[in-house]
C-alpha positions as CSV (number, residue, x, y, z in Angstrom):
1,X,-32.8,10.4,-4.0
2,X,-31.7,10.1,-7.7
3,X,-28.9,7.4,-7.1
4,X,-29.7,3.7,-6.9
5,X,-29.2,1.7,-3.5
6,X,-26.1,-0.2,-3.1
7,X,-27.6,-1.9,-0.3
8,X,-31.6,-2.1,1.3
9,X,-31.9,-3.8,4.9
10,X,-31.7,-3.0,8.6
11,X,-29.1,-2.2,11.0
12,X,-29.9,-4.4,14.7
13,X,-28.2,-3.2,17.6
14,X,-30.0,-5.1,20.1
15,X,-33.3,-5.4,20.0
16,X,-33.6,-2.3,18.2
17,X,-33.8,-2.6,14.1
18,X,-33.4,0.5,11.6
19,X,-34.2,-0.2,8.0
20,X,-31.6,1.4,6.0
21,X,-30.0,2.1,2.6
22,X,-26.7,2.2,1.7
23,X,-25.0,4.0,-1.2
24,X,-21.7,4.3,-2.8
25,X,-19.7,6.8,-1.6
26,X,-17.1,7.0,-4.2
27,X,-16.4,6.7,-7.7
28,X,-14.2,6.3,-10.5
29,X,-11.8,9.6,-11.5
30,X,-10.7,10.3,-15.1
31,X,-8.9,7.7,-16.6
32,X,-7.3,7.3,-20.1
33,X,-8.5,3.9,-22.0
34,X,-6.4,2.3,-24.0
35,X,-7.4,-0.8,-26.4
36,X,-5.2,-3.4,-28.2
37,X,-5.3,-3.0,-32.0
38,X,-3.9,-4.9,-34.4
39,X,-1.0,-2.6,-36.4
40,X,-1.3,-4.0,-39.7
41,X,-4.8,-3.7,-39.9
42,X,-6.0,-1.1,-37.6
43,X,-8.8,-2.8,-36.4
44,X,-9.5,-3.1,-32.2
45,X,-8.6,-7.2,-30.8
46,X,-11.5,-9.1,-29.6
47,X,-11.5,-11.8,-26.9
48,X,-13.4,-14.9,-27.5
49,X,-14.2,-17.6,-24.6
50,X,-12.7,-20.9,-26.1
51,X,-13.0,-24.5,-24.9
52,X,-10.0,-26.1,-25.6
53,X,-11.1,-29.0,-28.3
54,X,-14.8,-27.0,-29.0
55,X,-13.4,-23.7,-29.8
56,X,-15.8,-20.3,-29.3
57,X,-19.1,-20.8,-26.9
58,X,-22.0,-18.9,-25.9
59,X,-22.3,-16.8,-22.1
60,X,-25.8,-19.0,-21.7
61,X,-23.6,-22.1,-21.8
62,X,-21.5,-20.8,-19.4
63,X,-22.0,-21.9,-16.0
64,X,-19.7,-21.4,-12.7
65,X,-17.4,-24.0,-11.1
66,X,-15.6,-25.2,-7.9
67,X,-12.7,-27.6,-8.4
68,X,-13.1,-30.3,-6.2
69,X,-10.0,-32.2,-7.5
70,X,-7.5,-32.3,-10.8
71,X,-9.5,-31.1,-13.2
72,X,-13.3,-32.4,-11.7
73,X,-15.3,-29.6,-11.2
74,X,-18.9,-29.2,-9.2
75,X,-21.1,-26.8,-11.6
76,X,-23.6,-24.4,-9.5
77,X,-25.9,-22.5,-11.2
78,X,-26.4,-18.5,-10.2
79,X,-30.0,-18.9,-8.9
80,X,-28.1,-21.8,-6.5
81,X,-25.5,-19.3,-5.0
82,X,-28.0,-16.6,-4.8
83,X,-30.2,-18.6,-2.4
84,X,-27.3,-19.6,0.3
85,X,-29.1,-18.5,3.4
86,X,-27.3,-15.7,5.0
87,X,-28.6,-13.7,7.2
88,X,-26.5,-10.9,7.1
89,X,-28.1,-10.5,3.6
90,X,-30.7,-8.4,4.6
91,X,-29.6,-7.6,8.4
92,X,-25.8,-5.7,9.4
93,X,-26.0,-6.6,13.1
94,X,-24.2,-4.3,15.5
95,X,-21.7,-6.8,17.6
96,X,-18.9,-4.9,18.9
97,X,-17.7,-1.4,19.6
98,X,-14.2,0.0,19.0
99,X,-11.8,3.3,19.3
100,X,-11.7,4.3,16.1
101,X,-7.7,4.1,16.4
102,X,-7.8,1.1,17.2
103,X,-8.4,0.1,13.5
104,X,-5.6,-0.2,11.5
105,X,-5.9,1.6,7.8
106,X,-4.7,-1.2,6.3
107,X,-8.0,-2.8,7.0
108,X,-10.2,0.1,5.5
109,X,-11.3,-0.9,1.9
110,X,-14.5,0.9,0.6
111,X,-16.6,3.4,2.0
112,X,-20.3,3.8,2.1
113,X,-23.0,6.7,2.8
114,X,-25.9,5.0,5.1
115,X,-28.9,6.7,5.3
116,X,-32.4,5.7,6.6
117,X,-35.1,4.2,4.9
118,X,-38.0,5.9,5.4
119,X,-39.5,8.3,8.1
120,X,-39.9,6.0,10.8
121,X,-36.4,5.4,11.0
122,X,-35.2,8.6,10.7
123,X,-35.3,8.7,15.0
124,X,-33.7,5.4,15.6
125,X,-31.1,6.3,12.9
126,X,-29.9,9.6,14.4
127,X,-29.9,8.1,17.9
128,X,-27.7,5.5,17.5
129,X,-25.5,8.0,15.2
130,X,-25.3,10.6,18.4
131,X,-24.5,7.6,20.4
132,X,-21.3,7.0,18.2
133,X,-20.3,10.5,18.5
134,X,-20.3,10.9,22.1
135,X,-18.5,7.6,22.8
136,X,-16.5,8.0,20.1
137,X,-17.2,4.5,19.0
138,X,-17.3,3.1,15.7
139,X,-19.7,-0.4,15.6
140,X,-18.6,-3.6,14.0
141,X,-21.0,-6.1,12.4
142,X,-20.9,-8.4,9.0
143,X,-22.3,-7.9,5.9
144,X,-22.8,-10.0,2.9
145,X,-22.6,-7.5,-0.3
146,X,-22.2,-9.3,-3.6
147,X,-21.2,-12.5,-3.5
148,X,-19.0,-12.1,-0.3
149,X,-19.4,-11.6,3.4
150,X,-17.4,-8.6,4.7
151,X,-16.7,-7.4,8.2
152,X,-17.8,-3.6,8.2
153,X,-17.2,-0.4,10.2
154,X,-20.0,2.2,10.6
155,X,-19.4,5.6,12.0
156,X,-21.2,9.2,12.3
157,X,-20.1,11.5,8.7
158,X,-22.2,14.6,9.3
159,X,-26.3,13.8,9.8
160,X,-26.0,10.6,8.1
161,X,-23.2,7.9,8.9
162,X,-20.8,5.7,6.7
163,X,-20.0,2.1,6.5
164,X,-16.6,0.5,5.3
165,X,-15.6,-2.7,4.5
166,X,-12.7,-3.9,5.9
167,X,-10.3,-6.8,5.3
168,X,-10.0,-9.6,6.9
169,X,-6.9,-10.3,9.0
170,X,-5.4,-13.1,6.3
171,X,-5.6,-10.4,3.6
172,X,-3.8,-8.1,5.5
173,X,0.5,-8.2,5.5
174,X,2.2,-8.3,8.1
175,X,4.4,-5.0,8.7
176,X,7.4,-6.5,10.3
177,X,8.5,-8.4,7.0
178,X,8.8,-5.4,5.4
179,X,9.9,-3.4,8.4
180,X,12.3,-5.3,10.1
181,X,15.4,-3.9,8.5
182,X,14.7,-0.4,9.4
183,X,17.2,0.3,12.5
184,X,16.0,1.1,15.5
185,X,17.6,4.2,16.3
186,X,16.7,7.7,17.4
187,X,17.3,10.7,15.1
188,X,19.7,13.7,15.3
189,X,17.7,15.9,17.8
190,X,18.7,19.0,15.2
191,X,17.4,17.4,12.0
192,X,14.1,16.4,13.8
193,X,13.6,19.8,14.7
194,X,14.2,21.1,11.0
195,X,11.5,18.3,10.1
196,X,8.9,19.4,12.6
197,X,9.6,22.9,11.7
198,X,9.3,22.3,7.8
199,X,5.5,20.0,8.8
200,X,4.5,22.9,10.7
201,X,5.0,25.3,7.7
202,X,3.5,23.2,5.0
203,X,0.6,22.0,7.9
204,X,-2.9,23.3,6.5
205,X,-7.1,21.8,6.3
206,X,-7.0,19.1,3.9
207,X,-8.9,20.1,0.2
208,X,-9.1,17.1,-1.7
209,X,-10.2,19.7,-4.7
210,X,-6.4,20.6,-4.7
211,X,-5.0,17.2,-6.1
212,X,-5.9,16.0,-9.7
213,X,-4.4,13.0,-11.5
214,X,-1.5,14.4,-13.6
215,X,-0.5,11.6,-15.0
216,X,-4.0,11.7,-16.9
217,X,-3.7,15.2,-17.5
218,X,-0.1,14.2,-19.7
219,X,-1.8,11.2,-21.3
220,X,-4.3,13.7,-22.8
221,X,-1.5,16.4,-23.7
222,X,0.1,13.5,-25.3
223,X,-2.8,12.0,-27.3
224,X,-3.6,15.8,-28.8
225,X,0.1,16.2,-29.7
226,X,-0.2,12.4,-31.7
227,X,-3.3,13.7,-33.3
228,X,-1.7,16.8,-34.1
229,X,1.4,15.0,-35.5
230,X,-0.8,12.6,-37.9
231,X,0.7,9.5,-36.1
232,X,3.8,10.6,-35.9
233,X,5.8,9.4,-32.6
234,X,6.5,11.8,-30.7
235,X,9.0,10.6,-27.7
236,X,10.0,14.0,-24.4
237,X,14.2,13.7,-24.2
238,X,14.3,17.2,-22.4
239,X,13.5,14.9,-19.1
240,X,15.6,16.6,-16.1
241,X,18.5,14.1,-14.3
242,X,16.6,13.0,-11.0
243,X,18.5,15.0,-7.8
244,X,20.9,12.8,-6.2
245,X,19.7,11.5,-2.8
246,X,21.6,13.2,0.5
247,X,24.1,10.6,1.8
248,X,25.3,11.8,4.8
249,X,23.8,14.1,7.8
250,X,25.1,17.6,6.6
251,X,23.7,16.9,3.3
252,X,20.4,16.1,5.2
253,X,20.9,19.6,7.2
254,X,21.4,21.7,4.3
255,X,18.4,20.0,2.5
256,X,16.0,20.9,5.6
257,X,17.2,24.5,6.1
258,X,16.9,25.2,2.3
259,X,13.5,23.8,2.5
260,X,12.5,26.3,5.5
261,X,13.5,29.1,3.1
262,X,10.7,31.4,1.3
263,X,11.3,31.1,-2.3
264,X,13.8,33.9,-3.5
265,X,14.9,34.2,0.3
266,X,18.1,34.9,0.7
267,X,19.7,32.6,3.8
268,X,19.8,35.2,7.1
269,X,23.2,36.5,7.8
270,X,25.2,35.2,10.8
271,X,24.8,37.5,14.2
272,X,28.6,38.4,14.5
273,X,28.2,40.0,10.7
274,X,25.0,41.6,11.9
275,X,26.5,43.8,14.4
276,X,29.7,45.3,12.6
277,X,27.6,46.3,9.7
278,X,25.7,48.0,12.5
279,X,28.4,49.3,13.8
280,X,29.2,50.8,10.1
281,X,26.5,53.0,10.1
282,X,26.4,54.3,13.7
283,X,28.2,58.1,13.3
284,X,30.8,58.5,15.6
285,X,30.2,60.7,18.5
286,X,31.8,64.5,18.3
287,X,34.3,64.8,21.3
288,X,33.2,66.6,24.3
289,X,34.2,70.4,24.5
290,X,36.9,70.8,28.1
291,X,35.1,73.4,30.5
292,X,37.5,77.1,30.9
């Protein structure tokens, strides 16, 4: 495999251990860079690290520290912090299994591909991932990953599985501060109808390929317009007034019906019309000839 581990040790459910790697699973999309320059001069702005009284110093006099107190610190060096015995370092141990609903997403932080090591944990590896799938568990452990110890998720994706850090509960929000002034109260049976209805039509398999970054995609039409324009500012004024937001219910109705229409569908005629304009084009009947 061409890509670098993330992450080299065993997974221990058990007794049983299964030396594993882990990878990244995502990375970073297109982004537009910007830098500070200075205007007068054109030139890109530099940051120095300063001491206040010393001025400018060098990284290898850098080292890290904890304030203990007002402005006492306690200086570790790296090779100090990277030997704090942890053992879920080199081991994610399997303690607990979940429904995966039972996860909030607000925990979910970063996912991970996991794969195993070698040969001889290839069996070990897709047992316990079969084992997920048919109990439709996901396992919980703790593992330290640079610098930090996180609580982790892993879970079948395919023949391999994935592992995602979660958040702890303290770094979580709760919902009901936010929430709490939403009323209570059951919608209009029609307009949740209308919304069901308009889900159902725009319902189809999720294709991530589908979505790019716009914004970025402006940023760049932008940048090749200033380039075009030697520097010249160039600022969009032809910027549409934003629709005004529904107030009441029949705004709210209106809005969902128009949103169930096929674009360049004219609305369906009411029933009552239907019928005299079928009536219209019925010929009338020739009267029946009287017998001699």
């Amino acid at each position: 495999m061409a890509a670098r581990a993330y992450w080299q040790g065993q997974i221990r459910l058990a007794l049983v251990s299964i030396p594993v790697e882990i990878y990244t699973a995502t990375k970073s999309g297109a982004q537009v860079s910007f830098r500070q320059i200075h205007e007068p001069s054109g030139k890109p702005i530099k940051y120095d690290k300063v001491v206040t009284g010393v001025g400018s110093v060098d990284a290898e006099d850098i080292l890290k520290g904890y304030e203990v107190e007002k402005g006492s610190y306690v200086l570790l060096e790296q090779d100090e912090i990277d030997a704090v015995k942890l053992e879920s370092k080199k081991t994610l141990e399997l303690t607990q299994f979940v429904d995966a609903h039972e996860i909030d997403v607000l925990y979910y932080e970063k996912p991970y591909f996991v794969v195993p090591a070698d040969d001889l944990a290839e069996e070990a590896f897709i047992v316990l991932r079969e084992a997920l799938k048919r109990t439709k568990k996901v396992g919980l452990g703790q593992l330290a990953l640079r610098g930090r110890e996180y609580v982790v998720s892993l879970k079948p994706c395919g023949r391999g599985m994935v592992l995602e850090t979660l958040r702890y509960a303290d770094e979580v929000h709760k919902a009901q501060g936010y929430f709490r002034e939403i009323p209570d109260a059951a919608p209009d049976e029609d307009l949740l109808d209308l919304a069901e209805s308009l889900i159902a039509k725009k319902t189809a398999k999720f294709d991530p390929a589908k979505f790019h970054d716009r914004y970025v995609d402006a940023l760049k039409d932008l940048i090749a317009r200033k380039v075009k324009a030697k520097g010249g500012k160039i600022v969009d004024t032809d910027d549409k007034e934003p629709a005004q937001r529904g107030s009441n219910v029949v705004d709210l109705m209106a809005a969902l019906k128009k949103s169930l229409e096929k674009p360049g569908e004219t609305p369906a005629k009411k029933p009552a019309a239907k019928k005299a304009a079928a009536a219209k084009k019925t010929p009338a009947k020739a009267p029946a000839r009287k017998r001699a």
